[in-house]
C-alpha positions in Angstrom: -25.9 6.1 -8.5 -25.3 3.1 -10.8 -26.0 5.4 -14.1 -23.1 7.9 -12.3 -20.4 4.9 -11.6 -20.4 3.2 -15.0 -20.1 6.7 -16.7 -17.5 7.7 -14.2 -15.5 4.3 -15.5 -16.2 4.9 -18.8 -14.9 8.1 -19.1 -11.7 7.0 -17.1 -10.8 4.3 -19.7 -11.9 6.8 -22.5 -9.1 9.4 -20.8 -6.8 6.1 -20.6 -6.9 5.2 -23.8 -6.4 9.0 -24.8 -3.2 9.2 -23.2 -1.8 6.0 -24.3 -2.6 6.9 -28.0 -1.3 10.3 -27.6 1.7 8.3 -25.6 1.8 5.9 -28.7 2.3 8.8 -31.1 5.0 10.0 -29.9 6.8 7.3 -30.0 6.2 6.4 -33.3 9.2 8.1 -34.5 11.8 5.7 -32.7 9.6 3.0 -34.6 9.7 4.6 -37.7 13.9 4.8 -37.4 14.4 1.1 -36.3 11.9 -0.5 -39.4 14.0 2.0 -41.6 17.5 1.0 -39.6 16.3 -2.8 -40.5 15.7 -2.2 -44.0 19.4 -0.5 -44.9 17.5 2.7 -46.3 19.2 6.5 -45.8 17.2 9.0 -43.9 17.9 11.5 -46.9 16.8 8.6 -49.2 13.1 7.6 -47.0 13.2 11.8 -47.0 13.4 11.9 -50.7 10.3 9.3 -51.0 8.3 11.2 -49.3 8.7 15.0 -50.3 9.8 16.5 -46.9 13.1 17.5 -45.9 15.7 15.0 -44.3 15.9 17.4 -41.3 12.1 17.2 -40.7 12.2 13.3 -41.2 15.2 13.3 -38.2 12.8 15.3 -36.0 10.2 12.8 -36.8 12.9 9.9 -35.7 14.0 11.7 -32.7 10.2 12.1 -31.2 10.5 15.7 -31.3 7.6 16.0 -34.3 4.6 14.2 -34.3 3.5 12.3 -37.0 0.1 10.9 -38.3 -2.8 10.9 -40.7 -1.6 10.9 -44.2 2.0 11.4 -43.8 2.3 8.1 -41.4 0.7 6.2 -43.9 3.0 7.3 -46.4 5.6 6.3 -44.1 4.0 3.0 -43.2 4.0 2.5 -47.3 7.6 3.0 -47.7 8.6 1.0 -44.7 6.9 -1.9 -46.2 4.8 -2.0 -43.1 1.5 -1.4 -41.3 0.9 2.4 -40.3 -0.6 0.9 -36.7 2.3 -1.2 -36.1 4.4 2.5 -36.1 1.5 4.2 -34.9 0.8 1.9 -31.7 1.8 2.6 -27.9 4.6 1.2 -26.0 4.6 -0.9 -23.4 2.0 -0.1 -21.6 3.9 -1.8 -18.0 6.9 -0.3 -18.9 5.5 3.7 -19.1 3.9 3.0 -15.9 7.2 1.9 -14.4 8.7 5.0 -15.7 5.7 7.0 -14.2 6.1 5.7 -10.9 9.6 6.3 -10.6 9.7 9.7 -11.6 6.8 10.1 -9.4 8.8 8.9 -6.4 11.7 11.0 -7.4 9.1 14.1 -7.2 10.0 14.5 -10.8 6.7 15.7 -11.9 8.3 17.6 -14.8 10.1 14.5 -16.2 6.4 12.3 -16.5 5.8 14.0 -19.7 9.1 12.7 -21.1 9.0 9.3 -19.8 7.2 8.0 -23.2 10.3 10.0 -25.0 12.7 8.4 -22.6 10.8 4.6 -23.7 11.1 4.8 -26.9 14.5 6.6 -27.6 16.5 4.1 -24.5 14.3 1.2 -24.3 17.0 -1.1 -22.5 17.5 1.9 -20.0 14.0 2.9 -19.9 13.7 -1.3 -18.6 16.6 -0.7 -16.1 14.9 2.5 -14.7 11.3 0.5 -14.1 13.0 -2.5 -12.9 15.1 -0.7 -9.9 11.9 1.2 -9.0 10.0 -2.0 -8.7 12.7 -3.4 -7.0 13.2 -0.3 -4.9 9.1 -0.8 -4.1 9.6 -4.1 -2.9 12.2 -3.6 -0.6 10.9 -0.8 1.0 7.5 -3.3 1.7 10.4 -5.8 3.0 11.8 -3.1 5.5 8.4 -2.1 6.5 7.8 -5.8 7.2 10.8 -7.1 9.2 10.4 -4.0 10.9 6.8 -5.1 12.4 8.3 -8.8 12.6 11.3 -7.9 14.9 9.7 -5.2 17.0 6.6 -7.2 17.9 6.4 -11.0 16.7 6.4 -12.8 20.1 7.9 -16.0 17.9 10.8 -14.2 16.7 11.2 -12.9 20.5 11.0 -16.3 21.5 13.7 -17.1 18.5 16.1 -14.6 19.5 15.9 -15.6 23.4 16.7 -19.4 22.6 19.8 -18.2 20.5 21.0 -16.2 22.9 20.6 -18.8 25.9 22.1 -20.9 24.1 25.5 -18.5 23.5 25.2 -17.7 27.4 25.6 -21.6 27.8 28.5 -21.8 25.7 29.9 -18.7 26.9 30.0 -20.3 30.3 31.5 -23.1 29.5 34.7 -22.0 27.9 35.4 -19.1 30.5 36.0 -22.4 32.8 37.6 -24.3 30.5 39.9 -21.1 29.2 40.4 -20.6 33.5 43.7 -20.4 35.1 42.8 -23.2 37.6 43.0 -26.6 35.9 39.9 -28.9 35.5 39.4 -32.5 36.3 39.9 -34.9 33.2 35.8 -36.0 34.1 34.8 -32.9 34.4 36.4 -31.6 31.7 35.0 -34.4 29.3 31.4 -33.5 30.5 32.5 -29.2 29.7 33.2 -30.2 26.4 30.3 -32.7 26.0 28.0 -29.5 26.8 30.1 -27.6 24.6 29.2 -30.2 21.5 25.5 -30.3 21.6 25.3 -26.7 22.9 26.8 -25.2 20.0 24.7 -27.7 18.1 21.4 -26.4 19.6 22.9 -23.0 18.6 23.6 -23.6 15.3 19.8 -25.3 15.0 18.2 -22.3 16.2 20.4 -19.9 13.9 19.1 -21.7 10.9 15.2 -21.8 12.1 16.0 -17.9 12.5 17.2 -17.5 9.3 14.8 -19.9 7.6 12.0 -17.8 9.4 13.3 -14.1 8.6 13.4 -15.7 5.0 9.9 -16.4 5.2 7.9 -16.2 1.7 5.7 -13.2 1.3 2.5 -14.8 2.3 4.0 -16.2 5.4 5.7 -12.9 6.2 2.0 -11.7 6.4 0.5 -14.4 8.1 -1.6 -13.9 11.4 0.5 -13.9 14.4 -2.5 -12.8 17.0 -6.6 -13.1 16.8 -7.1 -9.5 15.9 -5.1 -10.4 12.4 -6.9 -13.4 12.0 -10.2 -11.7 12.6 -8.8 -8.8 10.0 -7.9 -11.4 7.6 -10.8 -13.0 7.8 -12.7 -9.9 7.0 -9.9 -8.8 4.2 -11.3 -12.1 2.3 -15.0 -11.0 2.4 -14.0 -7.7 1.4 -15.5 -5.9 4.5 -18.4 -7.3 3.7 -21.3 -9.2 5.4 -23.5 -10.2 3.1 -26.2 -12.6 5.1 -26.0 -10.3 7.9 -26.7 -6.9 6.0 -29.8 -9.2 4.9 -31.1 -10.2 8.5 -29.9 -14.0 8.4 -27.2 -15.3 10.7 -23.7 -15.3 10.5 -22.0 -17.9 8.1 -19.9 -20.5 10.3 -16.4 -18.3 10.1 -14.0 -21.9 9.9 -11.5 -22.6 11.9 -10.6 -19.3 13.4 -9.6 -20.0 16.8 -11.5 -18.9 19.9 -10.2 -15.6 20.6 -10.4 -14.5 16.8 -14.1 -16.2 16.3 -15.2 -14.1 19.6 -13.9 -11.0 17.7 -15.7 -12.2 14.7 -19.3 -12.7 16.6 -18.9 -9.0 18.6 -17.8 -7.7 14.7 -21.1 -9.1 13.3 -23.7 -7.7 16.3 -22.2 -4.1 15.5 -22.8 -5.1 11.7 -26.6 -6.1 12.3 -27.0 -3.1 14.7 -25.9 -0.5 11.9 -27.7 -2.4 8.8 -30.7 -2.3 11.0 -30.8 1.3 12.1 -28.8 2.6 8.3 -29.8 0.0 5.9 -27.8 -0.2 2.5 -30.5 1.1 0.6 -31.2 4.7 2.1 -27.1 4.7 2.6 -27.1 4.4 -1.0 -29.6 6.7 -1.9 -28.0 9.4 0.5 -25.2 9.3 -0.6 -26.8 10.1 -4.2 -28.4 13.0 -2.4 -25.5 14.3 0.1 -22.6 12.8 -1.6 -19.3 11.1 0.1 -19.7 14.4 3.0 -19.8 11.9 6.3 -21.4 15.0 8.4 -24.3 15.7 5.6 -25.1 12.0 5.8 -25.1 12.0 9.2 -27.6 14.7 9.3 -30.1 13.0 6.5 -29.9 9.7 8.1 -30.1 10.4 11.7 -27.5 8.7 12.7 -23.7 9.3 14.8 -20.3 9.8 12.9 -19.0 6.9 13.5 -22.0 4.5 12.5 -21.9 6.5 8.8 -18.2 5.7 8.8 -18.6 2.3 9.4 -21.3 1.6 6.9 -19.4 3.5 4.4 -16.7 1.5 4.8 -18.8 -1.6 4.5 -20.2 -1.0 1.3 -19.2 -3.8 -1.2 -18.8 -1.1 -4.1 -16.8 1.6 -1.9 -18.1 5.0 -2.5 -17.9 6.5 -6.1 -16.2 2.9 -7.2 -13.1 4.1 -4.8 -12.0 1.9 -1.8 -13.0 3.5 1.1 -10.1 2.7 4.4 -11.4 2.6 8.1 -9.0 3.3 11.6 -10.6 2.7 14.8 -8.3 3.0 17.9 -8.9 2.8 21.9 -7.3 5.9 24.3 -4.0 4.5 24.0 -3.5 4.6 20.0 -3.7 0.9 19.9 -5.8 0.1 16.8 -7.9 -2.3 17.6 -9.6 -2.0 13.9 -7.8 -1.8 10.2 -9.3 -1.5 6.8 -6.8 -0.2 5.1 -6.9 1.3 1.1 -3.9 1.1 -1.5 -1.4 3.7 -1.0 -2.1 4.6 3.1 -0.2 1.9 4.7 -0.8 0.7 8.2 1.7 -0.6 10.7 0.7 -4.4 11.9 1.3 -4.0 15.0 1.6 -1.0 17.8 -0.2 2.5 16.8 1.0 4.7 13.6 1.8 7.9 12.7 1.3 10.7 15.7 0.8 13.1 13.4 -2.6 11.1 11.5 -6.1 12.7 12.1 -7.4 9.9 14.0 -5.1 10.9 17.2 -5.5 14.4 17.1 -9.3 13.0 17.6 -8.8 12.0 21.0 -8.1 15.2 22.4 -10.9 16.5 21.2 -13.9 14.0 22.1 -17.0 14.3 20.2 -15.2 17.1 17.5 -15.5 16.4 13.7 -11.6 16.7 11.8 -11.7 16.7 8.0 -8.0 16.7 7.0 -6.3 15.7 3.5 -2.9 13.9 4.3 0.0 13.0 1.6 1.6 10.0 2.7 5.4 9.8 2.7 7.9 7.4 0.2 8.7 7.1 -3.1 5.1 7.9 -4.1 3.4 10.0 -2.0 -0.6 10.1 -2.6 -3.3 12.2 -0.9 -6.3 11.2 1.1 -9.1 13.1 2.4 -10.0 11.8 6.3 -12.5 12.5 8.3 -12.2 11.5 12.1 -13.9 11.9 15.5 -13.4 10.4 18.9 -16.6 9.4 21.5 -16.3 8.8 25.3 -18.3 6.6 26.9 -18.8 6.1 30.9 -20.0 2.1 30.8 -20.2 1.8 34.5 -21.9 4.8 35.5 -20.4 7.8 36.9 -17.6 8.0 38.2 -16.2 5.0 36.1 -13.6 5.4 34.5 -14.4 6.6 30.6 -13.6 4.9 28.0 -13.0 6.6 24.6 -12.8 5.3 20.7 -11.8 7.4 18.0 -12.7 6.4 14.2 -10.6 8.0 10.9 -12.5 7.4 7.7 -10.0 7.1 5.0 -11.3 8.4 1.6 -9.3 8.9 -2.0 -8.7 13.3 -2.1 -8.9 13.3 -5.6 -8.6 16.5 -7.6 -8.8 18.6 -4.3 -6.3 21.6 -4.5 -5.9 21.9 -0.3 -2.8 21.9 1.5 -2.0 18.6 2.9 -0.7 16.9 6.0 2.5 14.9 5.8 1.7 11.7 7.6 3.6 8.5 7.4 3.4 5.0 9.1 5.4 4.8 11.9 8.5 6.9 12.9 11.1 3.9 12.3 10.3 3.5 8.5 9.4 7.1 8.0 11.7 9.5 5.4 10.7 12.5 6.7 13.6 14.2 8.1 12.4 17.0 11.3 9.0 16.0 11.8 7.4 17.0 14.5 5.9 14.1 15.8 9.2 12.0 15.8 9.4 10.1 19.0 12.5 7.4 17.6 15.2 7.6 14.7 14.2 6.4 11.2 15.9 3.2 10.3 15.5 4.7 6.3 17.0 7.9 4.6 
């Protein structure tokens, strides 16, 4: 498994560097134009040096031949410079800015120009990557506030001072504003109320603002336990290391109660699965079976939604790719998030109708293997595999309670037809879905 991994990555970077040299040489031209630009020579002249026409040398310039071997040294010579230095890639951020906004644009056409575009309108080709970064960063913000103000109980708690204290003031000046006239006492104490009520309200405005402003970091930071236990387990990547190896849990920090009870029920499921599908034969089945959940099921012995845990608790991920886990109760709440790059997951509340993981619960005990393409500006693909259990903890006629489980894997070069899915319906672009239950607050 190892031996497969590091060639895998090897031949990735190999690829890489493949496409940047290739990248690199068609560039070269725009280089070759500015050194010669900088130096005051005539195309026809730098033509004339080197034995080929002035119209094949303005090809050359213009990125529309490709140039190496002996003729780019003989370039290099004339220019007074280093054939690498003409020969060498752009910038390497700046073509995968360009990628990613033609990508998001659906532009799939326009990728294999964007090294054209780089080199020919560098100062544009800056202005393109820098708006889709920026684009990138305020569709996070959206996605964001739009958790914050829909379910942070201290923004609630925010918004219900403010707008006590503009009932407050509100009240006051309809009396003084009425047609009867007010007492001079009283009407000092109405406009001694008015003072410090507007003052309160102008206190509170600012901690509102100062809190919507909120860094990054603190925009993300746990608001109930379940985050604090999924934070917790975000910085040991998933992983539990001393209890995969029999000893006791590490003393989790200050946690809080609530999250650290979380934490302890998290950690007996942990030592239940390493115990019954140790890393080792998970490992070597999955050399055997590959990534197929079902076929590992079947060599191992064990149910769908152990395998999908322990494959989601693997330190390495499977085949070096992060490997995303969903596990929701029979109202759609999640009550368990390991998300991967690209398939976002709301923070609070349930997400898309349309992902796998619901479709699960109507159909208890049912295997689903779906690939989904996520919506935005760069929509990637992911093959899931999901299935929902029902359980009757008190006996029979008990009411039954059912968890559903939606492996999240990378789809990779599979040709199927995908799913659109999204996050939630409020931040979701897709115009006459389906499962739409509110408007999107994005075009």
């Amino acid at each position: 498994m190892a031996c497969k991994l590091i060639f895998g990555a090897v031949q990735k970077v190999s690829e890489k560097t493949a496409d940047l040299a290739k990248g690199g040489m068609r560039l070269a031209g725009s280089r070759i134009r500015a050194r010669r630009l900088d130096l005051g020579m005539r195309q026809a002249d730098l033509a004339r040096r080197l034995g080929i026409s002035a119209s094949y040398l303005n090809l050359i310039e213009h990125n529309r031949r490709q140039v190496a071997g002996k003729l780019l040294s003989a370039i290099a010579r004339a220019l007074e410079t280093d054939a690498a230095a003409l020969a060498e890639g752009a910038e390497g951020a700046l073509l995968d800015g360009l990628r990613d906004a033609a990508a998001g644009q659906g532009g799939a056409a326009d990728l294999e120009r964007a090294e054209d575009f780089a080199g020919r309108f560098p100062g544009w080709a800056a202005l393109a990557a820098a708006q889709a970064r920026r684009i990138a960063a305020l569709e996070r913000t959206v996605q964001t506030l739009n958790d914050r103000i829909t379910h942070d109980p201290h923004l609630s708690a925010a918004l219900h001072d403010v707008l006590s204290s503009v009932t407050a003031i509100r009240s006051t000046s309809a009396i003084l504003a009425g047609e009867g006239a007010v007492d001079a006492e009283w009407q000092a104490r109405f406009h001694r109320n008015l003072h410090e009520d507007s003052q309160k309200l102008a206190e509170r405005a600012q901690s509102l603002v100062a809190y919507l402003d909120a860094r990054e970091d603190e925009e993300r930071a746990p608001v109930v336990p379940q985050e604090t236990f999924e934070a917790w387990l975000a910085a040991r990547g998933f992983h539990l290391a001393e209890v995969e190896a029999g000893q006791p849990l590490a003393d989790p920090g200050r946690v809080g109660s609530a999250a650290a009870r979380l934490i302890a029920a998290h950690a007996a499921q942990v030592r239940a699965d390493a115990e019954a599908v140790p890393l080792s034969r998970l490992r070597a089945a999955l050399e055997r079976a590959g990534p197929d959940p079902a076929a590992l099921a079947g060599e191992l012995g064990a149910d769908l939604g152990r395998v999908f845990r322990r494959l989601a608790a693997l330190p390495e991920g499977v085949g070096g790719q992060p490997v995303g886990l969903l596990v929701c109760d029979a109202s759609g709440s999640l009550t368990f998030r390991k998300p991967v790059p690209g398939f976002e997951v709301p923070r609070f509340g349930a997400g898309c109708a349309l992902w796998p993981l619901y479709q699960s619960l109507g159909q208890p005990f049912v295997p689903l293997r779906t690939v989904v393409e996520t919506a935005g500006r760069l929509p990637q693909r992911f093959l899931t595999f999901a299935q929902s259990r029902m359980d009757h903890p008190g006996g029979f006629g008990s009411p039954p309670v059912v968890e559903a489980s939606m492996l999240i894997l990378p789809a990779g070069g599979t040709e199927e037809a995908a799913r659109p899915v999204g996050v939630t319906c409020r931040i979701c672009p897709r115009a006459g879905c389906a499962g739409r239950r509110e408007p999107s607050i994005v075009g």
